[in-house]
Every structure is written in structure tokens, then in C-alpha cells.
N, C-alpha and C positions, 0 to 999 in steps of 0.2 A: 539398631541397624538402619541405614538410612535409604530410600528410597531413590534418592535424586541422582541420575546417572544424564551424563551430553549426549545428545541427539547429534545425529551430523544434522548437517545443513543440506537443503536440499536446493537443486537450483530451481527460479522460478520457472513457469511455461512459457510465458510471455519475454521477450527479448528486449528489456528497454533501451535500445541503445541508437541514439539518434547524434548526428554530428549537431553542432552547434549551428543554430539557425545562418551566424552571417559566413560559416564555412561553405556550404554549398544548399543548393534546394534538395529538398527532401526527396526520397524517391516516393512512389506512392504508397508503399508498404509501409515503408516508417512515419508515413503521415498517417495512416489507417491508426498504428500502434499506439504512435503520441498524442492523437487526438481521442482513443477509446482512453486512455490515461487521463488528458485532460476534462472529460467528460463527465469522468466518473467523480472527479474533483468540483465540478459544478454545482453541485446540489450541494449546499449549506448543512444537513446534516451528517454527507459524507464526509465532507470537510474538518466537518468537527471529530467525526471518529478517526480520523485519518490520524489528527493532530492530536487527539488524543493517545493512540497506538506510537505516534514518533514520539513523541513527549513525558510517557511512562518509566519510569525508573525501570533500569535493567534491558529498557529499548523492546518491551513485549507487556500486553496488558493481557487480564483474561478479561472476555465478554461482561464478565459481571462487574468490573470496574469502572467501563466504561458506557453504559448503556446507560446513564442519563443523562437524553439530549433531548429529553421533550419528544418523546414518540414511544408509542409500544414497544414492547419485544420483540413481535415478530417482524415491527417495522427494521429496526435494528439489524437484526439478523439477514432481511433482504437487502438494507443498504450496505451491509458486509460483503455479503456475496459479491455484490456489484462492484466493491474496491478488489475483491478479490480475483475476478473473472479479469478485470481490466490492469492486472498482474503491481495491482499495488501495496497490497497484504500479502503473507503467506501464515497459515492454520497449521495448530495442533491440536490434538484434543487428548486432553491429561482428563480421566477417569467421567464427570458429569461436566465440564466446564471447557470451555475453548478458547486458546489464548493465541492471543493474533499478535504477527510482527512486521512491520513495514521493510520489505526489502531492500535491503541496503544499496545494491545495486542502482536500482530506482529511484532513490535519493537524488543519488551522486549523478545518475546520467538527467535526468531531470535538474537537477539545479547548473550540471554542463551545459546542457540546451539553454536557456534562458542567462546563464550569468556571462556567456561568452557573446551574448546576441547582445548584453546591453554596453556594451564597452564602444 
């Protein structure tokens, strides 16, 4: 008998949804949003877990797959939090292990913001 049953999906907390930079200026809310996003992308080891979690077969990695990037565990696990807080990850936790998925959302409104500002 097999254990593996779909989860819904849950929506993120964070709204990432910003017009395309050469559409209109920001308000200051959505600058707040997309710059706690881009922020969280700044640090070289976030970036690598990030690209690691988008880049994982099946589009979701667990924790233990991806944590070596040259730093502790517990370093890991607080640069998580920090993609997570800044609504760039979304968390499950299946039994001792937590497997992280880049919201797809976030993606997409993220690569709308910057691909339509470079044209």
C-alpha cells in the first residue's frame, strides 16, 4: 500500500506581483515586496539554494539534497528561512526531512518584472 497522496497547494503569504518596471513606477508597497525578494537573492548562498530548489527534478528538493553549499546546517536552514520569509520558497515537512519548492508564482512575476523592463 502506498503512502503517497497530492497535497493541495497552498497560496504564498507574500503577493509577488509587480507590473513590469517600464509599465508604470512602483507603488511603495510593491517596492517594499520586490526588493525584500531581491534581497533575499543577494547573498551568494541564498542564491545557490534558490537555484538549487528551482532546478531539482520534480520542481521541489528536500533539505538534505541540497545543503551543500559550503556552510553548516544551521547556516542553511537560516538562509531558508530568509528565502522563505521573503515569500520565495514554500515548506513541507514529510516525517524528519523538509522539502522546499520555489513558488511558481514568483517565478513568473519575477521574470515579468525584469524581462519586460529589458525590451
Amino acid at each position: 500500500m502506498s503512502n503517497d497522496r497530492a497535497l493541495p497547494l497552498l497560496e504564498p503569504d507574500v503577493q509577488p506581483c509587480c507590473p513590469p518596471l517600464n509599465e508604470r513606477p512602483l507603488t511603495a508597497e510593491e517596492a517594499v515586496r520586490t526588493a525584500a525578494m531581491f534581497k533575499a537573492l543577494g547573498d551568494p548562498v541564498r542564491l545557490r539554494l534558490f537555484s538549487a530548489v528551482a532546478s531539482h527534478e520534480g520542481g521541489e528538493a528536500c533539505v538534505c539534497d541540497i545543503s551543500d553549499v559550503g556552510v553548516s546546517q544551521p547556516t542553511v536552514s537560516h538562509h531558508l528561512k530568509k528565502l522563505k520569509v521573503a515569500g520565495l520558497l514554500t515548506s513541507e515537512r514529510r516525517g524528519t526531512w523538509v522539502y522546499y519548492r520555489v513558488e511558481p508564482s514568483v517565478l513568473a512575476a519575477m521574470g515579468q518584472l525584469l524581462t519586460s523592463a529589458a525590451r
